[in-house]
C-alpha positions, 0 to 999 in steps of 0.5 A: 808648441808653447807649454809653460811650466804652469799647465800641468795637465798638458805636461802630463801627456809627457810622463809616465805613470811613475813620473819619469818623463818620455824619451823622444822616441815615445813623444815624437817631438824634436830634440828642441822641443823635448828639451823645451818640454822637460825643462818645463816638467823640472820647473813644474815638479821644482815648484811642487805642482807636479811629482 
């Protein structure tokens, strides 16, 4: 899984309707991978391409 904190749509499949992200219990990914995953959606949001 390779995501970067540009491809918004993909990420979005990680967040909910309110914009808080998913617990792993929901993504089923791994805890490195959930950690990958939501320091990517904090960049994206940081850099005000996602809310």
């Amino acid at each position: 899984m390779d995501f970067s904190w540009k491809d918004v749509d993909s990420l979005s499949r990680y967040i909910t309707g309110t914009g808080k992200i998913l617990p792993r219990k929901y993504t089923g990914l791994s805890a490195h991978q959930q950690r990958h995953i939501t320091r990517m959606i904090k960049r994206s949001r940081h850099m005000l391409l996602m809310k």
